[in-house]
C-alpha positions in Angstrom: 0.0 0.0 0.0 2.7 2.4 1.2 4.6 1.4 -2.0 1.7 2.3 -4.4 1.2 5.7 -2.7 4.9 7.3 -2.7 4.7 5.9 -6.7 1.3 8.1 -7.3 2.9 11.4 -4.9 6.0 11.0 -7.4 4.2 11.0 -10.7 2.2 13.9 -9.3 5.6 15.9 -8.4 7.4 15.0 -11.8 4.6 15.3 -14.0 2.4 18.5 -12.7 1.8 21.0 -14.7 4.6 19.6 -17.2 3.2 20.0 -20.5 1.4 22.4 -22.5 -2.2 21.6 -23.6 -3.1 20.6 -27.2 -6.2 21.2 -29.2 -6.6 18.3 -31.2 -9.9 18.4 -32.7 -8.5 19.8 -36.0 -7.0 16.8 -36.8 -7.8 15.1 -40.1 -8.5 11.6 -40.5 -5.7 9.3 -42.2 -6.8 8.6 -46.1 -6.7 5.0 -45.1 -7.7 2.7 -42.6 -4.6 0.2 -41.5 -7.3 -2.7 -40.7 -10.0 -4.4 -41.4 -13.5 -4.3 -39.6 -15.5 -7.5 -39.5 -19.3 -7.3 -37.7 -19.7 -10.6 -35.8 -23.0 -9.8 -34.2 -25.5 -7.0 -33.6 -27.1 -6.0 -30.0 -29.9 -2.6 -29.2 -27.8 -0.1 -28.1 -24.5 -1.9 -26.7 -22.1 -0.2 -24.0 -19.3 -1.6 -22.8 -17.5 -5.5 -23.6 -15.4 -7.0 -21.3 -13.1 -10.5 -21.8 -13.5 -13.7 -20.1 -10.3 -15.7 -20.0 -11.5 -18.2 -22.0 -11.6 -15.7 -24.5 -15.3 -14.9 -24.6 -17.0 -11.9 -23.8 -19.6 -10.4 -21.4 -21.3 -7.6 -23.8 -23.7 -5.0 -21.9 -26.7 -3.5 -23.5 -27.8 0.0 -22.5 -31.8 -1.4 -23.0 -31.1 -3.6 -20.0 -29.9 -7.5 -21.3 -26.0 -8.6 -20.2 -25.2 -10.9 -22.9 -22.3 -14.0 -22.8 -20.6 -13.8 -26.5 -18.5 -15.9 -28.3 -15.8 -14.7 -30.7 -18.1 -15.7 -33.8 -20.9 -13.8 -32.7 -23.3 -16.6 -30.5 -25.2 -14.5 -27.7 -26.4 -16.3 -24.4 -28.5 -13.8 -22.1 -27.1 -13.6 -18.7 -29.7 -14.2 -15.5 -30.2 -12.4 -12.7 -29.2 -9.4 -13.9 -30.4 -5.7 -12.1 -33.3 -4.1 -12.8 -32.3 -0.7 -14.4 -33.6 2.7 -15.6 -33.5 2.9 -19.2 -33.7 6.4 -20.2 -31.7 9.2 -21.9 -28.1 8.3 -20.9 -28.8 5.8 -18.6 -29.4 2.2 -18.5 -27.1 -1.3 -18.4 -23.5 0.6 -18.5 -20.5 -0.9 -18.0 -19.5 -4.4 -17.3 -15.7 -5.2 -15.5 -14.4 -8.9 -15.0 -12.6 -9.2 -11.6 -8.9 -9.0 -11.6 -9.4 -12.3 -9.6 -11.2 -13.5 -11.6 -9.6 -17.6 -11.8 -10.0 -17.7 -8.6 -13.3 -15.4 -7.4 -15.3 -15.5 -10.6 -16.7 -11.7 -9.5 -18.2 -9.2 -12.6 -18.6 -6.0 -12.0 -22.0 -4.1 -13.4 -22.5 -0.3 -13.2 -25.9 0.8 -13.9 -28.4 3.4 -13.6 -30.6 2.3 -10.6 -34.5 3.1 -10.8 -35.8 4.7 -7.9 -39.1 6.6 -7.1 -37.9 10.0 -7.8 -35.6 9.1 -10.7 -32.3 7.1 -10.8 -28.6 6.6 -9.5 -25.4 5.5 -10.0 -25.4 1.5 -8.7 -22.5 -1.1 -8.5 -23.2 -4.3 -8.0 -21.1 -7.2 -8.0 -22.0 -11.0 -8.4 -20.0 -14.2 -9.7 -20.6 -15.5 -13.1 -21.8 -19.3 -13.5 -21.6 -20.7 -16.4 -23.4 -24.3 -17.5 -25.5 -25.7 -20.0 -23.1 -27.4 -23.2 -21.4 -25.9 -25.4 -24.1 -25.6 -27.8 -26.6 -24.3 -25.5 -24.7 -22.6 -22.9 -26.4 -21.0 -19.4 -25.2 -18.1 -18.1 -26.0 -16.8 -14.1 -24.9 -13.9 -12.0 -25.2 -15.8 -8.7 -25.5 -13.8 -5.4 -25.4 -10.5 -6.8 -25.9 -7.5 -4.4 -25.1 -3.9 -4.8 -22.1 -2.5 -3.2 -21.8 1.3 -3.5 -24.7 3.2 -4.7 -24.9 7.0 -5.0 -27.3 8.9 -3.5 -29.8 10.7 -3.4 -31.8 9.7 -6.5 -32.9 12.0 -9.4 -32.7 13.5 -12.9 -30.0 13.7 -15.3 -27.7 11.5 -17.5 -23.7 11.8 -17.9 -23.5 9.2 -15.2 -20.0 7.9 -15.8 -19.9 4.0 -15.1 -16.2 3.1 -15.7 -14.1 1.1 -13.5 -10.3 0.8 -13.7 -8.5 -2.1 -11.7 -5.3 -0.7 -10.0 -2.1 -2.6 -11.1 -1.6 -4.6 -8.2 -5.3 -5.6 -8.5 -6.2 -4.7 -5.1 -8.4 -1.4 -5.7 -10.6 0.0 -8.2 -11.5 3.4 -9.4 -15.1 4.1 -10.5 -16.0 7.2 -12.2 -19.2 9.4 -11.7 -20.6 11.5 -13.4 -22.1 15.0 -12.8 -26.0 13.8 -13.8 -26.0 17.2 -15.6 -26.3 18.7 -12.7 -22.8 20.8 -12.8 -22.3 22.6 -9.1 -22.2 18.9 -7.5 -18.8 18.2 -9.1 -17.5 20.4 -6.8 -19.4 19.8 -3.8 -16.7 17.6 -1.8 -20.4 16.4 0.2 -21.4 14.5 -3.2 -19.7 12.1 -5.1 -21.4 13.4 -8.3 -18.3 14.4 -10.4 -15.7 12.5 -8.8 -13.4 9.7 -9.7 -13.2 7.3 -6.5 -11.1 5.1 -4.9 -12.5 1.6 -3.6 -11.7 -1.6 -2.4 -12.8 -4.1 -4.2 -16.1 -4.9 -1.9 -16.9 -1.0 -2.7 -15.8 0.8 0.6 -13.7 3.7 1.0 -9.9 2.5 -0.1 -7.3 3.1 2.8 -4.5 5.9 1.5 -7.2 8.2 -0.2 -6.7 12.0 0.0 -9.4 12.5 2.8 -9.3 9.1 4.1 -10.8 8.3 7.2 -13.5 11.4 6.7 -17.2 12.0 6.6 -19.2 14.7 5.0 -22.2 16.2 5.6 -25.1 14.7 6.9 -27.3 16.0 4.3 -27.4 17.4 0.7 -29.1 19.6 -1.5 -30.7 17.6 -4.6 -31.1 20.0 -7.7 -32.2 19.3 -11.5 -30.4 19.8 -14.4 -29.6 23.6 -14.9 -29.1 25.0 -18.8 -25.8 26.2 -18.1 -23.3 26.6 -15.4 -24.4 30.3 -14.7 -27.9 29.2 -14.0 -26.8 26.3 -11.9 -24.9 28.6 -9.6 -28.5 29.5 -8.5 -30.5 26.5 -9.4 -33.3 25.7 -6.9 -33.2 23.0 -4.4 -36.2 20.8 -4.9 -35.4 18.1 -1.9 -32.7 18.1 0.5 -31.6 13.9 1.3 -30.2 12.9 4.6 -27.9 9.7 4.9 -28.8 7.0 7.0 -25.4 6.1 7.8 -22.5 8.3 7.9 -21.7 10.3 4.3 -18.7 8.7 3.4 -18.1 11.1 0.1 -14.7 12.6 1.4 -13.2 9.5 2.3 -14.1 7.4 -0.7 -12.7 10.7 -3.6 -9.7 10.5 -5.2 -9.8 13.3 -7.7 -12.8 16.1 -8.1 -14.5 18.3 -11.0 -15.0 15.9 -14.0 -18.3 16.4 -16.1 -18.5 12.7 -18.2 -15.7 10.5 -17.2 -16.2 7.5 -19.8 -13.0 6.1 -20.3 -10.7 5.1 -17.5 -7.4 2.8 -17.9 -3.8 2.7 -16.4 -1.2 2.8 -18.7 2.1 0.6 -18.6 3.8 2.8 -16.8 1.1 2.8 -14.2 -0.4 6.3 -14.5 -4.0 6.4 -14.2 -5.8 8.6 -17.6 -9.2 9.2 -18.3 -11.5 10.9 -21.0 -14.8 12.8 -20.2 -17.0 15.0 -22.6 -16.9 18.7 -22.4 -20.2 20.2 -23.7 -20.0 22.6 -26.5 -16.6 21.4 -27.0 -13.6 20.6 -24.9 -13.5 16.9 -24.5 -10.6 16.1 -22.3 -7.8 13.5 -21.8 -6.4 14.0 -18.2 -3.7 12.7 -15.8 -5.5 11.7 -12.7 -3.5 12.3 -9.7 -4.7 12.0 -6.5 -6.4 15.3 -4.7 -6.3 17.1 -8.1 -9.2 19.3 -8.9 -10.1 18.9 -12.7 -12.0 22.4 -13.2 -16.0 21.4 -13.7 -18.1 23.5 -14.1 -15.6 26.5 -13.0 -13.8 25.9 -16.4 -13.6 24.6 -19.9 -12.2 24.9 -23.0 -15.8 25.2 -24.1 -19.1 26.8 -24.1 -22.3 25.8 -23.0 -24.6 23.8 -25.1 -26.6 27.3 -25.6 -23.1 29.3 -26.0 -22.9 30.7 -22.6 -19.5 31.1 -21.7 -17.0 29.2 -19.3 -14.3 30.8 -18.1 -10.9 29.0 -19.9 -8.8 26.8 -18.2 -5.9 29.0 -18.0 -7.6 31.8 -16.0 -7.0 28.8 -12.9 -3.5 28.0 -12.7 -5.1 26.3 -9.3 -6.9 23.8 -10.7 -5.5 20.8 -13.2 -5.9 20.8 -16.9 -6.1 18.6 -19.9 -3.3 17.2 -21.5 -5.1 17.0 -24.2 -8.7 18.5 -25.3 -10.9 18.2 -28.3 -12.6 21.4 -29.5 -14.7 20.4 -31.9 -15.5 17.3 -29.8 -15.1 13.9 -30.8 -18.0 12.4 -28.0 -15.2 9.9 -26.4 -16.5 6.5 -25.4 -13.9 4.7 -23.6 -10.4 4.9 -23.2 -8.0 1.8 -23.2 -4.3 0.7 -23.5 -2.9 -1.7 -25.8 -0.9 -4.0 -25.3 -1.1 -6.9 -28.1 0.8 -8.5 -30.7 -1.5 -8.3 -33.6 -0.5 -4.2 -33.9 2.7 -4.6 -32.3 3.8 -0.5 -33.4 1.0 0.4 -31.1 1.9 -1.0 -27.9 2.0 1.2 -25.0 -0.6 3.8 -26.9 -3.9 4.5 -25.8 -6.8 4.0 -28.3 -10.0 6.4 -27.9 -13.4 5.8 -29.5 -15.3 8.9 -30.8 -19.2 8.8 -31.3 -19.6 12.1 -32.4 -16.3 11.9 -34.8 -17.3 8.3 -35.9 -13.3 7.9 -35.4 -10.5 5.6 -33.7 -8.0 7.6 -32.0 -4.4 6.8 -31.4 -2.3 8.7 -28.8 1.4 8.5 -27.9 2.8 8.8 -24.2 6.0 10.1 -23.5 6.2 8.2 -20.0 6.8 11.8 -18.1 2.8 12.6 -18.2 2.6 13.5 -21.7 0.6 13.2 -24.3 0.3 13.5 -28.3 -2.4 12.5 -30.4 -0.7 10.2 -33.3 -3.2 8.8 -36.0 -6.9 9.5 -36.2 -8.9 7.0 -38.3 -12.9 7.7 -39.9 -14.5 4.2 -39.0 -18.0 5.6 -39.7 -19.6 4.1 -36.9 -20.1 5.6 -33.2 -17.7 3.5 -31.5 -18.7 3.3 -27.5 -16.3 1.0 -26.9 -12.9 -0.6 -28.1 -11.2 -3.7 -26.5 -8.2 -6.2 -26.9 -8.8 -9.2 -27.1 -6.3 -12.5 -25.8 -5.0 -12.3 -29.2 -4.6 -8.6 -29.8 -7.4 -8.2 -32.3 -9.6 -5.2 -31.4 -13.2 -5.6 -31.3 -15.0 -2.4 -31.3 -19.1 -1.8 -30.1 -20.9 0.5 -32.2 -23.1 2.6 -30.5 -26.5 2.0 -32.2 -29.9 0.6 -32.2 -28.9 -2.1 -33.7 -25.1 -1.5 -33.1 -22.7 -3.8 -34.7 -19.8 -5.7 -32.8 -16.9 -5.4 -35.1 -13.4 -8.0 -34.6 -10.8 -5.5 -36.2 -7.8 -6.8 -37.4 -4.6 -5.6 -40.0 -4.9 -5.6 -43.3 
């Protein structure tokens, strides 16, 4: 643990503030695509994809199904799977296979849980049984229970969903989002916003920046404002008290994000993560611990209906991207290669873009830098891109029907 900690402090010293930010939504697609793209299967609306050992796949759909996959397409529906809310931006999110896995069999499901005045961010955990032959395979998640849960319960999408394992496989790090809600991502009382730090039965991780703290007792729930000037003053509608102590503080590692979709350590162990900005500014940050990322107090952006933010460099207090995407490319997960099938791109990062239709490449300069390298037009809203045991890609296409795609050279 101690070991872990010093590591992160030192990235933070070396790398802070090290590097100037980059603009990289000019950049033009390559005139050619380096692989080919190959649809194996087609779900409603798919999210995330993550890989059994065995080589199959556990594929979530945002309409609510968990799916078991094969790599030539064959779909098995998963049982006892959550109920969830299935509206706007939320739904069946993301699905994360324990780094135990051989020997605990746990999956990981983030979801948007229904509740009488709206929904929340839900993790649940249970382990995955599988039977049946091989023809007509059964697939279970036995004994699953919810172990965080974000409260209180209400409107608004952007609700984050992605967990990264840490390196030694003892802790994980779930993003949430801001629900549209803005002023909460910097409300240290409300985990709306933040990226946390958890073991891996979902309590507060030992070493965190507040460990060992509580926060309020109760919290202001607002809806969706129309820009981050209204929301300053937005109305309180309900005020929720905790039942138990407010553990916020204690669980939060870093603060201010807006849609934190992508989340993955790199090789050289530095945590990264992409989030939307809203009328531009999509982000690739350096998570460090304690950092504040700017949300809603900054952007390089506007607001959906051209309000202004102030820019990013009028807070030399508060972290910035490495990298930022004005015009957006709608990132939909983040993820590090590390296969043999493209062996000139190990160590990069690969980013999906909905909005771009694109697969992004970026280059690390193992000191907390960043540079975007090729950018490819796949023509399909890619929410999610993944390596598979042999290094092939496969790529979900965020649809209704969305293809899953096996991408390989040419």
């Amino acid at each position: 643990m101690k070991t872990f900690l010093n590591a992160a402090l030192l990235l933070t010293l070396v790398s802070a503030n090290a590097h100037a930010q980059v603009n990289a939504g000019e950049q033009k697609p390559e005139p050619s695509l380096p692989f080919t793209m190959t649809q194996l299967a087609t779900f409603s609306l798919p999210w995330r994809l993550a890989f059994l050992p065995d080589g199959r796949m556990i594929i979530t759909e945002k309409v609510g199904p968990v799916w078991l996959v094969t790599q030539q397409g064959m779909k098995t529906p998963i049982d006892n799977v959550p109920a969830v809310l299935y509206q706007g931006q939320g739904g069946m999110l993301g699905v994360f296979v324990s780094p135990h896995y051989a020997t605990d069999h746990f999956v990981y499901l983030t979801y948007s849980e229904p509740g009488d005045d709206g929904s929340s961010l839900a993790l649940a955990r249970g382990r995955l049984a599988i039977g049946g032959s091989k023809d007509t395979p059964t697939a279970s998640l036995d004994g699953l229970e919810v172990i965080w849960r974000q409260m209180p319960k209400g409107r608004g999408g952007q609700f984050g969903a992605q967990i990264a394992f840490s390196p030694d496989g003892n802790y994980m790090f779930l993003t949430v989002g801001d629900r549209q809600r803005m002023t909460p991502a910097q409300d240290p009382n409300q985990e709306l916003g933040k990226i946390l730090r958890l073991t891996l039965d979902g309590k507060p991780a030992p070493g965190n920046p507040m460990a060992g703290k509580t926060g309020e007792p109760s919290v202001p729930l607002i809806n969706p404002p129309r820009d981050t000037e209204v929301a300053k003053t937005a109305p309180v509608i309900s005020v929720y008290t905790f039942t138990k102590p407010n553990l916020t503080p204690s669980e939060t590692w870093t603060t201010g994000h807006r849609t934190p979709y992508g989340l993955a350590f790199a090789p050289d162990g530095r945590l990264w993560e992409v989030e939307h900005g809203p009328r531009g500014g999509d982000e690739l940050n350096l998570i460090e611990p304690g950092k504040n990322y700017g949300w809603p107090l900054v952007s390089y952006a506007t607001n959906y209906n051209g309000t202004p933010i102030p820019s990013p460099d009028s807070r030399p207090d508060l972290a910035k991207p490495v990298i930022y995407w004005t015009p957006i490319i709608g990132p939909g997960n983040l993820m590090f290669y590390n296969g043999s099938m493209f062996p000139q791109w190990k160590g990069s990062a690969l980013i999906g873009g909905m909005a771009s239709k694109t697969l992004i490449r970026i280059t690390f300069d193992g000191k907390g830098g960043a540079t975007p390298a090729e950018r490819w037009n796949v023509d399909h809203r890619v929410r999610d891109v993944e390596a598979g045991p042999d290094g092939a890609l496969w790529i979900l296409e965020d649809a209704n029907p969305g293809g899953l795609y096996r991408v390989t050279p040419k």
